[in-house]
N, C-alpha and C positions, 0 to 999 in steps of 0.2 A: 361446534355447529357449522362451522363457517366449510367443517371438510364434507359435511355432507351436502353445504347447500351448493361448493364446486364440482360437487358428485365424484368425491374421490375417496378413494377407499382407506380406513383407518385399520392399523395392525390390534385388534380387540384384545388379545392375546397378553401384549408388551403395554398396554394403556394404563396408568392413574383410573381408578374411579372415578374423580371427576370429571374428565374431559372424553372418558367412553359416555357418560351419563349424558353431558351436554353431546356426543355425536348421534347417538341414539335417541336422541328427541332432534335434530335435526335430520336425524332419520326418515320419520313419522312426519316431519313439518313440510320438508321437501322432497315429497318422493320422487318427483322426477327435478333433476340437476339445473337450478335458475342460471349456470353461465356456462361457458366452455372453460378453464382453463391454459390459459395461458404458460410458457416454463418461467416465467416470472412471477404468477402465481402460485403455482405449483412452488415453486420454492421458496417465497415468503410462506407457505402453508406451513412447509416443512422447516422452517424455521424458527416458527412460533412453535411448535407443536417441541422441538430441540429446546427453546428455550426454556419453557415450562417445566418439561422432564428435567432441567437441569437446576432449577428455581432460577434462571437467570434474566434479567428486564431483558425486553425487546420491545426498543423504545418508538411512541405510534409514530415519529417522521419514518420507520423503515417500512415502506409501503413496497408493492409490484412497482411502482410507476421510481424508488427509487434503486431498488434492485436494478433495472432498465439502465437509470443513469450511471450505475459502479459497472455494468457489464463491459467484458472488454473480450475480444477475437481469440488472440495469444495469452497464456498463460506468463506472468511476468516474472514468473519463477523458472522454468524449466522452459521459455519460449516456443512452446507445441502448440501449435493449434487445438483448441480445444474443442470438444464434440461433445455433445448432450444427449442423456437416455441411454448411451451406448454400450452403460453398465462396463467401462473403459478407464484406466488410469488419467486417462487423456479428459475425460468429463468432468465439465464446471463444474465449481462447491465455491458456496460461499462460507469464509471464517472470519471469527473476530482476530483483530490485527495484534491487539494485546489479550491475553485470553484470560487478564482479572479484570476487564470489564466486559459492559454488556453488549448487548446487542443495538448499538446506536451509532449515528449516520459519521461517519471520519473514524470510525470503529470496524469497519467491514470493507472485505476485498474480495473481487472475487479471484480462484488458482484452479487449476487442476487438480483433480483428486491425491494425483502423488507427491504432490506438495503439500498441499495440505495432512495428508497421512503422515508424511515425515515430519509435519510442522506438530504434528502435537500437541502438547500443553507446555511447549517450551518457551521461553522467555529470550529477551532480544540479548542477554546475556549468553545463554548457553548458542542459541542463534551462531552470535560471533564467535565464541570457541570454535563450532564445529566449520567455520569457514576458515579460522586460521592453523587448522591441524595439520602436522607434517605429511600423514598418510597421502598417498597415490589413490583417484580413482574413487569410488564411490563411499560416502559415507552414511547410514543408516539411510543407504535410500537416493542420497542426492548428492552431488559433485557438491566439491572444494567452492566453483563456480557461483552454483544453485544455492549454494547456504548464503556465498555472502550476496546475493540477490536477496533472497530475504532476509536476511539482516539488514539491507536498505530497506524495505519497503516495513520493517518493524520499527525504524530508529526513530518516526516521529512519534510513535504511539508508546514508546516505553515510558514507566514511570519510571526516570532517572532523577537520583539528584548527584551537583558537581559536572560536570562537561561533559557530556557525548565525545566520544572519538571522532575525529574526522576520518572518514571514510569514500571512498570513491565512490560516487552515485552510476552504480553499476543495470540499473533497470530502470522501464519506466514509473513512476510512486501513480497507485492505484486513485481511481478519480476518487474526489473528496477526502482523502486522505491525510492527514498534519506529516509534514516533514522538520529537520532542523531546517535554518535557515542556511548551512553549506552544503545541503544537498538543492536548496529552490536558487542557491548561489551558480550551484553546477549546473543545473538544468537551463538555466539561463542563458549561460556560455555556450553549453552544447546548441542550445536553437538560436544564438544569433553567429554563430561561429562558420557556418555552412557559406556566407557570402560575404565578400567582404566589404560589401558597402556598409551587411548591419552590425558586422564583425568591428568596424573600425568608429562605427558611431555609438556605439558600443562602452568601446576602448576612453574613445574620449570623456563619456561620464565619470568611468571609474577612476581616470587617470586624478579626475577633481578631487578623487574622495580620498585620494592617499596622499600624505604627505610628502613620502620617501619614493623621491624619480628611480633610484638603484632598483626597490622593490616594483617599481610598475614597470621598470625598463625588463626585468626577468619574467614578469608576468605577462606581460604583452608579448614577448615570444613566444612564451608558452602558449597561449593563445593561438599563434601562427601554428605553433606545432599540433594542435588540437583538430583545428582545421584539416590539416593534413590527415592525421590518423583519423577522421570522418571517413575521407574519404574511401581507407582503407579496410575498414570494418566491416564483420559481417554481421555487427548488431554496434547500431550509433553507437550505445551507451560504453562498449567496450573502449573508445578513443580513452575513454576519463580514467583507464585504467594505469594507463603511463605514469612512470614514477616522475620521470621528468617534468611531466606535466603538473602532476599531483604536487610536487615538492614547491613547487613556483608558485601555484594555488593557494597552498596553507600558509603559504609566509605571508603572502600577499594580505588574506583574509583575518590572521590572526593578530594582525597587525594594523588593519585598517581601524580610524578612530571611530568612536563611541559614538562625535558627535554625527559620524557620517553613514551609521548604520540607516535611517530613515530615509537617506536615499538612495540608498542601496535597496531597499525593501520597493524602495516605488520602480525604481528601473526593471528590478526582478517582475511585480507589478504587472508590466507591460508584455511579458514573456508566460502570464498565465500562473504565476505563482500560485500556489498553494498556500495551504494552512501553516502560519507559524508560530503558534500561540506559544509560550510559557510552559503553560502546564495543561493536561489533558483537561478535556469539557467536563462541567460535572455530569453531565448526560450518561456517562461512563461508568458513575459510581464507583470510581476506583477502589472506596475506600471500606463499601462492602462486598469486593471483590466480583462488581454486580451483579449481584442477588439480592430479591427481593425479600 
């Protein structure tokens, strides 16, 4: 009903009987269109309308007004700007982030169609294979690069059990989104690393939280070097690619105590952290792979 009363057109053809029945009597109720449409509209419509076909929830926080708040310029997968309506590789799609749950809010992202095309019904496992495969050059669609970009922006929504891999937080993690906690650790470093006043005020928290001066004295350079590779990049997120860096990071982090994870999460905190929950929301339904 709701696609007649935005006065947009339903495929009658490809419809359920149900939901032609209910557009055909929104037919008849609104003949002339109560709103304009918005592309935020317009793709919540088309969202529900995906869900349904799919028997999959799409849970009532994912409104237009939160579509709005996930929307983003650049595609955080392939970094193109993205264009809309232009019936273009390049045009937003929004997908679920894990794709055995539903349609609900830290569950959805938006990419460009070609990412999403190649994202599939793949899993944050097969994800990672196809970012660390030897081949040159493209793979089902999208660079060595591109995969492991989304295998970031997958690794907080997988249902894992036993440890996530540490990996380079290679993109920006899509708004609302759950990350680990060493990707909202990276993202951290990378935004206060750019100056060094917040670079160093910074430093001095963490230095609290670790026991071992050898491991922060390695880490703190890395830090310096982080800086530097900012400076050098033609996308931030690329600095955190460095081994050298990465290597000073992991020790640092996999090592730092238990008792000091809690403020480590508040300092993150201040840097706009994200979602770090345990284990996915139930909003998700993981566990009937969400469907209704």
């Amino acid at each position: 009903m709701d696609f007649a009363r935005f006065g947009r057109e339903l495929d009658c053809a490809s419809s359920q009987q149900s939901v032609l029945a209910g557009y055909l009597a929104g037919r008849e109720h609104f003949r002339v269109p109560q709103h304009l449409p918005d592309r935020f509209v317009s793709k919540w419509l088309q969202l529900r309308l995906n869900a349904f076909r799919r028997r999959r929830i799409l849970d009532r926080d994912v409104t237009p007004a939160y579509l709005k708040k996930i929307d983003c310029a650049m595609c955080p997968i392939t970094l193109i700007a993205m264009t809309h309506a232009a019936l273009a590789e390049s045009d937003w799609s929004v997908d679920r982030i894990n794709n055995d749950g539903a349609y609900a809010p830290g569950n959805l992202m938006v990419m460009c169609v070609k990412a999403n095309r190649a994202k599939g019904a793949k899993d944050f496992r097969a994800v990672v294979e196809l970012a660390s495969v030897s081949a040159q050059g493209a793979v089902l669609g999208l660079s060595k690069r591109e995969w492991a970009r989304l295998a970031c922006v997958m690794a907080g929504a997988a249902n894992m059990t036993g440890a996530r891999p540490l990996l380079p937080l290679l993109t920006r993690l899509p708004e609302d989104s759950r990350a680990p906690l060493y990707f909202v650790f990276q993202q951290m470093l990378l935004s206060s690393a750019r100056l060094a006043r917040e670079r160093n005020r910074v430093m001095k928290v963490l230095c609290r939280l670790h026991p071992s001066s050898e491991r922060t004295a390695l880490f703190r350079c890395a830090v310096e070097r982080l800086a530097v590779n900012i400076r050098d990049a033609a996308y931030p997120y690329d600095a955190l690619s460095d081994e050298g860096v990465q290597r000073a990071m992991t020790s640092w982090f996999t090592t730092v105590p238990a008792a000091s994870v809690p403020g480590l999460l508040q300092l993150c905190s201040e840097y706009g952290a994200g979602r770090c929950e345990p284990a996915p929301p139930a909003a998700w339904t993981l566990e009937a792979s969400g469907r209704f």
